[in-house]
C-alpha positions as CSV (number, residue, x, y, z in Angstrom):
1,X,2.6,-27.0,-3.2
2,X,3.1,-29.8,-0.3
3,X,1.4,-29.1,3.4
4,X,3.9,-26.1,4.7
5,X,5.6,-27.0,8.2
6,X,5.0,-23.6,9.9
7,X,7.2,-24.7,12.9
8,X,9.9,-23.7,10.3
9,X,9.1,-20.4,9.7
10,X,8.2,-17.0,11.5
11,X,4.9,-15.1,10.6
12,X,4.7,-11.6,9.8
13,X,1.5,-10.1,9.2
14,X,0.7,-6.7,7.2
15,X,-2.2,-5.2,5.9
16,X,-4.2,-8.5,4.3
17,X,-1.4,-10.6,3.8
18,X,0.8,-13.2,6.3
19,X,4.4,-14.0,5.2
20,X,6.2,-16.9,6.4
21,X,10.2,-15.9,6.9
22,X,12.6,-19.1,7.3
23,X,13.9,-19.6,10.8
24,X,16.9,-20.4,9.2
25,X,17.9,-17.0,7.0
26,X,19.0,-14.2,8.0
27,X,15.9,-12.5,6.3
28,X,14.9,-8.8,7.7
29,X,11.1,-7.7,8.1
30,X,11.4,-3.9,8.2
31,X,8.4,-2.4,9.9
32,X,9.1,1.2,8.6
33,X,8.6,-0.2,4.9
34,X,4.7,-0.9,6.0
35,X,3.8,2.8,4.8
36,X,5.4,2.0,1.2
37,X,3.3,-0.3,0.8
38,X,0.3,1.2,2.4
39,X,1.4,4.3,-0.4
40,X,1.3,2.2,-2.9
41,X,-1.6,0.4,-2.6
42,X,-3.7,3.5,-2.1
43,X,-1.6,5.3,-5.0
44,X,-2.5,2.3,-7.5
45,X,-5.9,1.7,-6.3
46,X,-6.2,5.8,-7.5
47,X,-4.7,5.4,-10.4
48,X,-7.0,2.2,-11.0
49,X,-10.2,4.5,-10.7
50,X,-8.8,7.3,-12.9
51,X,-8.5,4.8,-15.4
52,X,-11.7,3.6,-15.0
53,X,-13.4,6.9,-15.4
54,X,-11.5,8.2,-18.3
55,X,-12.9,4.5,-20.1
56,X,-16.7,5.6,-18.7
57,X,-15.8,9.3,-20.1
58,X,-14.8,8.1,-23.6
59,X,-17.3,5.3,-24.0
60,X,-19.9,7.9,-22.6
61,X,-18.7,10.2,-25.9
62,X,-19.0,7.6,-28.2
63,X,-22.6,6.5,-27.1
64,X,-23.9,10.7,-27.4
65,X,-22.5,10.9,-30.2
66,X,-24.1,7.9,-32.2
67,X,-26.0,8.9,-35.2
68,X,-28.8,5.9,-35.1
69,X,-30.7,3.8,-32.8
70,X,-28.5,0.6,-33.6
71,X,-25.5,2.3,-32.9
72,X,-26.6,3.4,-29.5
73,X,-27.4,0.5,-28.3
74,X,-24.4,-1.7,-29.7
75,X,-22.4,1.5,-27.9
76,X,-24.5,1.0,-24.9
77,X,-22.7,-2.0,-23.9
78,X,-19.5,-0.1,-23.9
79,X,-20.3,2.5,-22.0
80,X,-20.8,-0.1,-19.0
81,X,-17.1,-1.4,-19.4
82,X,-15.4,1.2,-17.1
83,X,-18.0,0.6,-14.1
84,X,-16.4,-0.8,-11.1
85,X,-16.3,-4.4,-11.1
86,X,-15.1,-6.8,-8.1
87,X,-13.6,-9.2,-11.3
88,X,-10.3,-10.3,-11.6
89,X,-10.9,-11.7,-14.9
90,X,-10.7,-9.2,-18.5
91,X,-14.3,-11.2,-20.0
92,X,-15.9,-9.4,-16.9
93,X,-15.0,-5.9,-17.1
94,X,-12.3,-3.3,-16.2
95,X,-9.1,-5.2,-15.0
96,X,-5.3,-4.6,-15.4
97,X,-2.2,-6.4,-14.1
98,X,1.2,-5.5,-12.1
99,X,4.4,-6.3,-13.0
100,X,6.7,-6.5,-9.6
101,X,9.9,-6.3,-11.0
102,X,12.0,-7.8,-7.8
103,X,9.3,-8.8,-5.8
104,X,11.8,-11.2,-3.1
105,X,9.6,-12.6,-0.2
106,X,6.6,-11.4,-2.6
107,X,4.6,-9.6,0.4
108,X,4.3,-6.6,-1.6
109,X,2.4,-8.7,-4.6
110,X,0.1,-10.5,-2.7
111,X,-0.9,-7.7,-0.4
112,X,-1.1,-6.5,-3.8
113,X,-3.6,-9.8,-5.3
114,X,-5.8,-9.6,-1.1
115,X,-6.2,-5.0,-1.3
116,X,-6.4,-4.1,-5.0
117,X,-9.9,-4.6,-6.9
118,X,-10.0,-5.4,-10.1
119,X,-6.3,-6.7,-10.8
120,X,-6.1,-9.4,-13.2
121,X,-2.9,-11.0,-12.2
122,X,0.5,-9.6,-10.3
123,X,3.8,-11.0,-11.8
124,X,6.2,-11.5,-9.3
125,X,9.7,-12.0,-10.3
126,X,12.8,-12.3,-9.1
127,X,16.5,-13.8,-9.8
128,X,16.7,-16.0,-7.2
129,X,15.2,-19.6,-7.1
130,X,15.0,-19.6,-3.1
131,X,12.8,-16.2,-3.8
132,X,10.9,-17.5,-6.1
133,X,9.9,-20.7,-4.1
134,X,9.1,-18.0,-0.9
135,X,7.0,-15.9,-3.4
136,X,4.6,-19.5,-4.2
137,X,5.2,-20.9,-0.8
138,X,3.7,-17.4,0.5
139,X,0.9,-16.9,-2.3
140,X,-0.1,-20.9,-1.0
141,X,-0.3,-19.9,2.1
142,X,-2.1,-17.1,1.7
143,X,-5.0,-19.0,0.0
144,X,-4.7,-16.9,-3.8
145,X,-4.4,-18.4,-6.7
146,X,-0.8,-19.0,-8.4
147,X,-2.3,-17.6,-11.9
148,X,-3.4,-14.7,-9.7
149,X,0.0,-14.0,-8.2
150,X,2.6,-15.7,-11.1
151,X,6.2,-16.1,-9.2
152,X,8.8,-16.0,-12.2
153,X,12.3,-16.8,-12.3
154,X,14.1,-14.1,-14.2
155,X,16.4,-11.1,-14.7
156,X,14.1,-7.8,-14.7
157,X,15.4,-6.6,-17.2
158,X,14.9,-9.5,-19.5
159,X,11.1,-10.0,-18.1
160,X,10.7,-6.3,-18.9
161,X,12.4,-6.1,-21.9
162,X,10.5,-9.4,-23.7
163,X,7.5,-7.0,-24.3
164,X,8.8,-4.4,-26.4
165,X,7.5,-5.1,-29.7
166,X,4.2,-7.1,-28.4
167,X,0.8,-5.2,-26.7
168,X,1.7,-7.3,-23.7
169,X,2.7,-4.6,-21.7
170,X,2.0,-4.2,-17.6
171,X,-0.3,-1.7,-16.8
172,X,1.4,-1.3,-13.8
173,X,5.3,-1.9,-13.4
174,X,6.7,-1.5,-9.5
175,X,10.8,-1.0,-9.0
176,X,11.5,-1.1,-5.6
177,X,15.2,-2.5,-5.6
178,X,17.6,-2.6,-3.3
179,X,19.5,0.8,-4.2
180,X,19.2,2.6,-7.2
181,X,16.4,1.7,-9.7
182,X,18.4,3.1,-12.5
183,X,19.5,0.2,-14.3
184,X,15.8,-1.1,-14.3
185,X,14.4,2.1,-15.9
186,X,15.0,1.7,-19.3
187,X,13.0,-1.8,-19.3
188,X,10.4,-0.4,-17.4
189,X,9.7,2.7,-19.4
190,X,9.0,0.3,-22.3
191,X,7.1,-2.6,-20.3
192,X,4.6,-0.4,-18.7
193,X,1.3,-0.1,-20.8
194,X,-0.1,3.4,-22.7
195,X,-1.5,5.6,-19.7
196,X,0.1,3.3,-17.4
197,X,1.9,3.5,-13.7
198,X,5.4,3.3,-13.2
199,X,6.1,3.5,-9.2
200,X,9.4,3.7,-8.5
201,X,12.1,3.6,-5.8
202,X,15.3,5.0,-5.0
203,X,17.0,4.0,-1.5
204,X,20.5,5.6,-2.4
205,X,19.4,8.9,-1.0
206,X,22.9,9.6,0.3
207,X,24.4,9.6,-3.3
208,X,20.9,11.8,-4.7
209,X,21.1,13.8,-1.9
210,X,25.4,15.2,-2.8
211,X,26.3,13.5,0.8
212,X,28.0,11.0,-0.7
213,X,30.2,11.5,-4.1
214,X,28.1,14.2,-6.9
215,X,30.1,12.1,-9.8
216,X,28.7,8.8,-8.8
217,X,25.1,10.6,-9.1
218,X,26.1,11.9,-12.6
219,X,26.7,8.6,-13.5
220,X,23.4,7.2,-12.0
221,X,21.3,9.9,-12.8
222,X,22.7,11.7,-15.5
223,X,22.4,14.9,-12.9
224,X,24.6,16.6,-10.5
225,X,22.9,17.2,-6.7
226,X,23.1,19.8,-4.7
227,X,23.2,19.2,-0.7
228,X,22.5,22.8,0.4
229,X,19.0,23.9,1.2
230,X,16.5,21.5,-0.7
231,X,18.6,18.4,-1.1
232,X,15.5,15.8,-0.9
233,X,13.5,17.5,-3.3
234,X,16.8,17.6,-5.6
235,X,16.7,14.0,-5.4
236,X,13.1,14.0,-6.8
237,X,13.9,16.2,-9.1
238,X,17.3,14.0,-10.9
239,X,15.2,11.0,-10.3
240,X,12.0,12.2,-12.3
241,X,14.6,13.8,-15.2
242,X,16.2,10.4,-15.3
243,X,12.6,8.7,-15.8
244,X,11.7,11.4,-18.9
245,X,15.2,11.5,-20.4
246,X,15.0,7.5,-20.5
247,X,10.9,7.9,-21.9
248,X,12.2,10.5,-24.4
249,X,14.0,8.1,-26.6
250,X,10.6,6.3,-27.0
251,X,8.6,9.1,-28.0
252,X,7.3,8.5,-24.6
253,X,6.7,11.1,-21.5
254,X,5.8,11.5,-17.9
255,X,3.4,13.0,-15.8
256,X,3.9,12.8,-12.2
257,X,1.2,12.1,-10.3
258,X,2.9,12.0,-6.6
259,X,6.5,11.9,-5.7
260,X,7.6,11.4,-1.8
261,X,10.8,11.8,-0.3
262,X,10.2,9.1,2.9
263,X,12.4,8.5,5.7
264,X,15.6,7.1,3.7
265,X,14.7,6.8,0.4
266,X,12.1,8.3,-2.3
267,X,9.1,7.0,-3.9
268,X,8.0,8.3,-7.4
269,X,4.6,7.5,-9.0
270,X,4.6,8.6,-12.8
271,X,2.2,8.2,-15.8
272,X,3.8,7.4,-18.9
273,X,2.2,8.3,-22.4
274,X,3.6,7.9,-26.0
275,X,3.1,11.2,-27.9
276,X,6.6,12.5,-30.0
277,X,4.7,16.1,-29.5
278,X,4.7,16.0,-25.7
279,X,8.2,14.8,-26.0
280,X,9.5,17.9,-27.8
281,X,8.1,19.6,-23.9
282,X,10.4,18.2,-22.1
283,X,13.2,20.6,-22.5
284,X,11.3,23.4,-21.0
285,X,10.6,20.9,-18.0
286,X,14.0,19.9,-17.4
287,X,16.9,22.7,-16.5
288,X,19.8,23.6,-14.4
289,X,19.1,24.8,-10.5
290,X,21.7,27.2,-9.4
291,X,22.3,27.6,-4.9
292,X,24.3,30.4,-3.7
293,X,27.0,28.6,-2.1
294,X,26.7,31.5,0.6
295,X,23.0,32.4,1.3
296,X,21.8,29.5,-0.6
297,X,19.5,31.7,-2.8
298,X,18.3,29.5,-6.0
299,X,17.2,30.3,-9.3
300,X,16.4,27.8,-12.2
301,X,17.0,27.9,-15.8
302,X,15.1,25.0,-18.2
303,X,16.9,24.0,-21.1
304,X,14.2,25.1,-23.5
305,X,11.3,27.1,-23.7
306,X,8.1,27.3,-25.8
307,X,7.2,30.4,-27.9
308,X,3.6,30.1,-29.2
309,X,3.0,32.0,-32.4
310,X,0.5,33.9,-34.1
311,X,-1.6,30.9,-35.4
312,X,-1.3,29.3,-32.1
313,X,1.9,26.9,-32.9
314,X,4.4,26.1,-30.8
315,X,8.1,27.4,-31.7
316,X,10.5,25.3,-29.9
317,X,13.8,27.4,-28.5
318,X,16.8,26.5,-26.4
319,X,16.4,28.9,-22.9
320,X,17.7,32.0,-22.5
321,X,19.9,32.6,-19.3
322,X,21.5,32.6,-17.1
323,X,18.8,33.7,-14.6
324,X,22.1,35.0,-12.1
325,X,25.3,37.0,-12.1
326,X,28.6,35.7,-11.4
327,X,28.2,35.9,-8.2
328,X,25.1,36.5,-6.0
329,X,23.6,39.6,-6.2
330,X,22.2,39.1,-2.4
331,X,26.1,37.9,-0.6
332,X,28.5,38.1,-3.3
333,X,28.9,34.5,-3.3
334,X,29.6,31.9,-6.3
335,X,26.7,29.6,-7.4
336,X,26.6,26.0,-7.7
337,X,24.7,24.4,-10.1
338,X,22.8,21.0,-9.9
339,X,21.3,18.9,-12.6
340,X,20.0,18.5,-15.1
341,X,16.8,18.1,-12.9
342,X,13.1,17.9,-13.5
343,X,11.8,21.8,-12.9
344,X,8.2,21.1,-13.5
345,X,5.6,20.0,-11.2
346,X,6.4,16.7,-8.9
347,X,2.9,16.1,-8.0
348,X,-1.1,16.2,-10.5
349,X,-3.9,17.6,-7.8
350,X,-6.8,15.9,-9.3
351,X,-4.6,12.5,-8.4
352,X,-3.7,13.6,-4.8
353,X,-7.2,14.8,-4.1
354,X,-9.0,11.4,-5.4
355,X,-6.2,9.5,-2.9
356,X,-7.0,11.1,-0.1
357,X,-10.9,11.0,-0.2
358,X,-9.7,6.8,-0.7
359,X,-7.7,7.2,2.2
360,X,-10.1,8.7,4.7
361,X,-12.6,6.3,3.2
362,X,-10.6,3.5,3.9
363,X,-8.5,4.0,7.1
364,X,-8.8,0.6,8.2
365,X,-7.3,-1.0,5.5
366,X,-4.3,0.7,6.5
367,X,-1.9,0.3,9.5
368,X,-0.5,3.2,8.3
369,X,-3.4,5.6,7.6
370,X,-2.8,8.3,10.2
371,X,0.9,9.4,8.7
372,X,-0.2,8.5,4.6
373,X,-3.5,11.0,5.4
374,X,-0.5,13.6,7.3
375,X,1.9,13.1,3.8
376,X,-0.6,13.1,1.2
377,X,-2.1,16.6,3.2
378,X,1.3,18.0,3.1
379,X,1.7,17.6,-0.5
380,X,-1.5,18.5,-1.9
381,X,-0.7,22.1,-0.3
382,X,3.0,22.1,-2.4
383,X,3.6,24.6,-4.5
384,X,4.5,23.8,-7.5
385,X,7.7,26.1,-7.7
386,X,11.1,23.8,-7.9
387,X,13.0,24.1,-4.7
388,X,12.7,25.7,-0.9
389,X,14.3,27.7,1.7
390,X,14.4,26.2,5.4
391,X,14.2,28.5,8.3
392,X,17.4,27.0,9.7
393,X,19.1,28.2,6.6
394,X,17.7,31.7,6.5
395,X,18.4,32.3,10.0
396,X,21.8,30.7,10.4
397,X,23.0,32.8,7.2
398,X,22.1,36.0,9.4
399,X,23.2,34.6,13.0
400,X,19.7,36.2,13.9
401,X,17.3,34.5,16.4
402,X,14.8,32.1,14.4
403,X,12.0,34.0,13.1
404,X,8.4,32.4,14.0
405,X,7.3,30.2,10.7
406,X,3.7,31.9,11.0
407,X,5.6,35.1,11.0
408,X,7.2,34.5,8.4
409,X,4.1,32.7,6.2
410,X,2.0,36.0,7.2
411,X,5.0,38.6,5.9
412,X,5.1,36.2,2.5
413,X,1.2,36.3,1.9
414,X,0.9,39.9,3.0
415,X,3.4,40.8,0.1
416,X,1.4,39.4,-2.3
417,X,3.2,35.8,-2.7
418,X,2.3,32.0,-2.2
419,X,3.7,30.4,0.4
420,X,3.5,26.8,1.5
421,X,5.8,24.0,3.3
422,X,7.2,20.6,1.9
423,X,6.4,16.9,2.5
424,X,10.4,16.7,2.1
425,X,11.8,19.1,5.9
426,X,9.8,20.3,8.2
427,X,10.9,23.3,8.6
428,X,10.5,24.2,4.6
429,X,9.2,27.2,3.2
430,X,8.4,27.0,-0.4
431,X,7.3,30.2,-2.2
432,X,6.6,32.1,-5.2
433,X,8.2,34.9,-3.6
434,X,11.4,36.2,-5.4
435,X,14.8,35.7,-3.4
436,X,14.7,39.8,-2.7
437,X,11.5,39.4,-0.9
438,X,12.5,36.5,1.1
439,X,15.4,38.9,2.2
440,X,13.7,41.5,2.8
441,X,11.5,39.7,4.9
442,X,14.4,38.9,6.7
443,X,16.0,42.3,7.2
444,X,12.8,43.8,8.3
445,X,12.9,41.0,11.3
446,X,16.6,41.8,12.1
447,X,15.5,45.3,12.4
448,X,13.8,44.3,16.0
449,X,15.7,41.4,16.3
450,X,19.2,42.9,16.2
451,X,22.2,40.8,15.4
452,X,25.9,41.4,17.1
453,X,27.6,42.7,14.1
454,X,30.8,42.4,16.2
455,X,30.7,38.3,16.2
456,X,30.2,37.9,12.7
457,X,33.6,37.8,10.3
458,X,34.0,40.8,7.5
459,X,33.5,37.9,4.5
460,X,30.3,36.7,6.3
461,X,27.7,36.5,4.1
462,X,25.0,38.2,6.2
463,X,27.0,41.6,6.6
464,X,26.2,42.2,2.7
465,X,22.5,41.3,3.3
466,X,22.0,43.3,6.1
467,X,24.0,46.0,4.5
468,X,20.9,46.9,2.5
469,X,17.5,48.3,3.4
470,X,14.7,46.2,2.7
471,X,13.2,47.3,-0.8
472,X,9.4,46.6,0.6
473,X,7.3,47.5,3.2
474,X,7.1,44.4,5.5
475,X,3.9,43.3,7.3
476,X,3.6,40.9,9.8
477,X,0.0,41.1,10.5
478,X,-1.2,37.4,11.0
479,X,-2.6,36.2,8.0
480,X,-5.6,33.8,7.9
481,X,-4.0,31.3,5.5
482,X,-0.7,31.0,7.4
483,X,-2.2,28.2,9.3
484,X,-2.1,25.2,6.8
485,X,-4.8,22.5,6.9
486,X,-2.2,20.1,7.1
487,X,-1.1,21.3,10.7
488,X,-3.9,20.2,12.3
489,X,-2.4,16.6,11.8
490,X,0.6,13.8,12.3
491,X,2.5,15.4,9.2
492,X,6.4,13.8,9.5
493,X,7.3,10.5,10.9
494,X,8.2,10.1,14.2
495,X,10.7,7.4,15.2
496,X,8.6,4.3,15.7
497,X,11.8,2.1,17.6
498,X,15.3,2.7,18.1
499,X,17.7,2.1,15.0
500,X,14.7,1.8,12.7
501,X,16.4,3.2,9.5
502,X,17.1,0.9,6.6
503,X,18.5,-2.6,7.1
504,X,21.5,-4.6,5.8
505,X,21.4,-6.7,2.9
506,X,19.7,-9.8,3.4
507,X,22.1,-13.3,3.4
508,X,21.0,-16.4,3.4
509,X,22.9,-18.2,6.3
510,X,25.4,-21.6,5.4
511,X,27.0,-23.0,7.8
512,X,30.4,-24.7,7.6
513,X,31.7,-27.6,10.2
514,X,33.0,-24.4,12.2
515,X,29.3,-23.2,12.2
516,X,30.7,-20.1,10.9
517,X,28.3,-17.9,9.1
518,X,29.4,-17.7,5.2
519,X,28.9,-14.6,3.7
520,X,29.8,-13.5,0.0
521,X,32.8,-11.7,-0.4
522,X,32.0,-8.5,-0.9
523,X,30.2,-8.3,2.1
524,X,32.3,-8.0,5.5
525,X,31.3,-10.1,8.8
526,X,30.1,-7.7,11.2
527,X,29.6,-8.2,15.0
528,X,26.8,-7.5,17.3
529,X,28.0,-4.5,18.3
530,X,28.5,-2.9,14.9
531,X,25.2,-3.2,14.0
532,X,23.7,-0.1,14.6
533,X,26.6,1.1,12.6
534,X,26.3,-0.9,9.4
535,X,22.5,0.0,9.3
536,X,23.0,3.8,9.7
537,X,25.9,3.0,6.7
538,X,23.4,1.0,4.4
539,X,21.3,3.3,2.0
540,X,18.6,0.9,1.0
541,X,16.3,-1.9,2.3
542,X,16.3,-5.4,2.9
543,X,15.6,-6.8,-0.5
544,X,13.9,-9.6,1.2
545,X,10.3,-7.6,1.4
């Protein structure tokens, strides 16, 4: 590439990598969209050293269990393919590539090609021809190589696509579209390699999340939400049932290894094997979720379930249900039901432990660290039970004052139960605890925190919960696990600068004799004082990083 005029251009500079941004487009850096990245990185970098020690784990297998001399030592040399290497090329040792599906301005890749060790070569593709020529003009500028970060021109679907049949797959395939990634999973299921990371994003949380129109998320996601309670992790849940619905027809399957609901969209970092026997699991991991549409009690119900018999086979059986009445036995109200969702665990401990020890052990690689330490601490203490209460809920459904959360922790673990909160509210209490307990809990609060009966109507739902006595004896005692580790730091974002949610579309300016901006028709002109307007409208990013 020619000597770059950098009077043209503005500089933006994250992490390891500088991106020039024309002067002349109307091209949107999105500061919030740094800790993606920084996610990312650390969550592939994780992933890169799991890999790495399952190859030193088999190859270490092999070599004890040689029968002769000559075999050892021929076995020898494997066993040293797995240790970490600062190589970039295969003939060296461990190394894998990425595959970034729409990769626009291409920051994300060659942060990507300047943070990750060991990676091969990052594909960068996108549609447009002016993205593609940012995505070389950047990787120039940057000083990498351009077989080191490939810019290709192409539809996503047709890059992933072209390796089904072939063993060149990606080891690691990123969505992060502008949107829903659900026209890109199908392609990406297939592309990404055996044992491989899919990381994917979703920025249409208002339709995951039931604000906007439920049908349009059946159509998307092949899942109905539900905007009570736990919408966010609903959204984690359809997204993640989408990805092993769509892996199922491959004889493929999932395993998460994180999933994050962040600021206005979610991020989802998944496994994906090929085993038709795993597949035949998936129907006890994916089920229906039914919220009382009054106290917003939930219950699950999976599709399948797994009998094990005598010899220690499995017997697969469609589920037996429905796990409620009618109506609910706590209010009296109806139910309504979301999914089908994912039910199982969002989130593999041995993965979120090995990326936080990389993330305390490499805070200055990150601008970021001090929240991605605060998430990841959040949701290595999630339960793995589907779904949460909130203490706004629980005390708005009985008008009462708002119980204390370490009063409420300490009555959980006192009964016997789990109890934990959720990367996805703040104010989320997830627990093992049966809806009865959680009621109870509640009823024995009431009891010295009375509530005016008078103010409340007769088809409230709280007059038929407080109508009862509670069925245990409630303790309140401080417990010493109420406190969570996680407390003791940043946990939630705080609002870095005013309007910072997600950004318009990014247009690439023409101007006419008029020197009237020219936009593409389905896109009305705004004015400057509608702004704040159209980016609190706009579910998604600017496609542009």
């Amino acid at each position: 590439m020619t000597d770059i005029d950098i009077s043209l251009y503005n500089t933006v500079t994250e992490g390891k990598a500088t991106i020039l941004f024309p002067k002349t487009n109307e091209v949107f850096y999105n500061p919030v969209q740094e800790f993606n990245r920084d996610m990312s990185i650390a969550a592939i970098r994780t992933w890169s050293e799991m890999v790495m020690q399952e190859k030193r784990d088999r190859a270490e297998k092999r070599l004890a269990n040689a029968k002769t001399e000559d075999d050892r030592l021929r076995l020898a040399q494997v066993s040293e393919y797995g240790v970490f290497l600062d190589s970039r090329k295969v003939d060296e040792g461990f190394s894998f590539n990425i595959l970034e599906a729409l990769a626009a301005t291409g920051l994300r890749s060659i942060r990507y090609a300047k943070e990750i060790p060991n990676l091969r070569q990052v594909v960068a593709n996108d549609l447009l021809e002016e993205a593609v020529e940012s995505i070389r003009r950047n990787t120039a500028y940057n000083g990498l190589d351009q077989d080191l970060v490939r810019a290709n021109k192409g539809d996503a679907m047709r890059v992933m696509y072209d390796t089904v049949g072939t063993k060149q797959k990606y080891d690691v395939v990123d969505l992060d579209p502008y949107g829903s990634a659900a026209p890109f999973v199908d392609g990406a299921i297939q592309a990404v390699s055996e044992g491989g990371l899919l990381c994917v994003t979703c920025t249409d949380l208002g339709i995951l999340t039931g604000s906007g129109y439920p049908e349009t998320c059946f159509g998307k996601y092949n899942g109905m939400p539900l905007k009570g309670t736990f919408p966010h992790e609903m959204a984690l849940r359809l997204v993640l049932q989408m990805l092993q619905t769509s892996a199922g027809r491959y004889r493929r399957y999932i395993v998460p290894m994180m999933s994050c609901s962040i600021d206005f969209y979610i991020r989802v970092f998944v496994r994906v094997y090929t085993s038709p026997s795993e597949v035949k699991k998936a129907a006890s991991k994916i089920g229906v979720i039914y919220e009382c549409s009054g106290c917003h009690a939930f219950a699950t119900q999976p599709l399948g379930k797994i009998n094990i018999r005598d010899n220690g086979s499995e017997r697969h059986t469609p589920g037996s249900g429905p796990p409620v009445n009618n109506t609910c036995e706590h209010c009296g109200s109806l139910h309504n039901i979301g999914g089908p969702a994912w039910v199982a665990g969002l989130h593999n401990q041995t993965f979120l432990d090995k990326m936080l020890q990389h993330i305390h052990a490499n805070e200055e690689n990150y601008g970021t660290s001090t929240r991605m330490k605060g998430m990841v601490s959040v949701i290595q203490e999630e339960l793995d039970d589907p779904c949460y209460w909130t203490l706004q809920r629980l005390c708005g459904t009985l008008h009462c004052t708002s119980i204390p959360m370490l009063d409420l922790y300490s009555a959980i673990l006192n009964a016997g139960y789990k109890v934990s909160g959720s990367h996805c509210s703040p104010k989320a209490i997830k627990t093992n605890a049966p809806s009865l307990v959680v009621w109870d809990i509640l009823r024995a609060y009431v009891k010295t925190h009375p509530v005016v009966m008078a103010n409340i109507s007769k088809d409230d739902p709280a007059r038929n919960i407080l109508a009862k006595e509670p069925s245990i004896t409630v303790d309140f005692t401080r417990h010493p696990d109420a406190v969570a580790e996680s407390r003791k730091g940043v946990r939630y974002q705080l609002n870095p600068t005013p309007n910072w949610g997600p950004k318009a579309r990014a247009v690439k300016k023409q101007k006419t004799e008029q020197d009237h901006t020219i936009l593409p028709p389905d896109r009305p002109v705004y004015h400057d004082k509608d702004k704040v307007n159209v980016q609190k409208k706009e579910m998604g990013r600017t496609v542009s990083i």
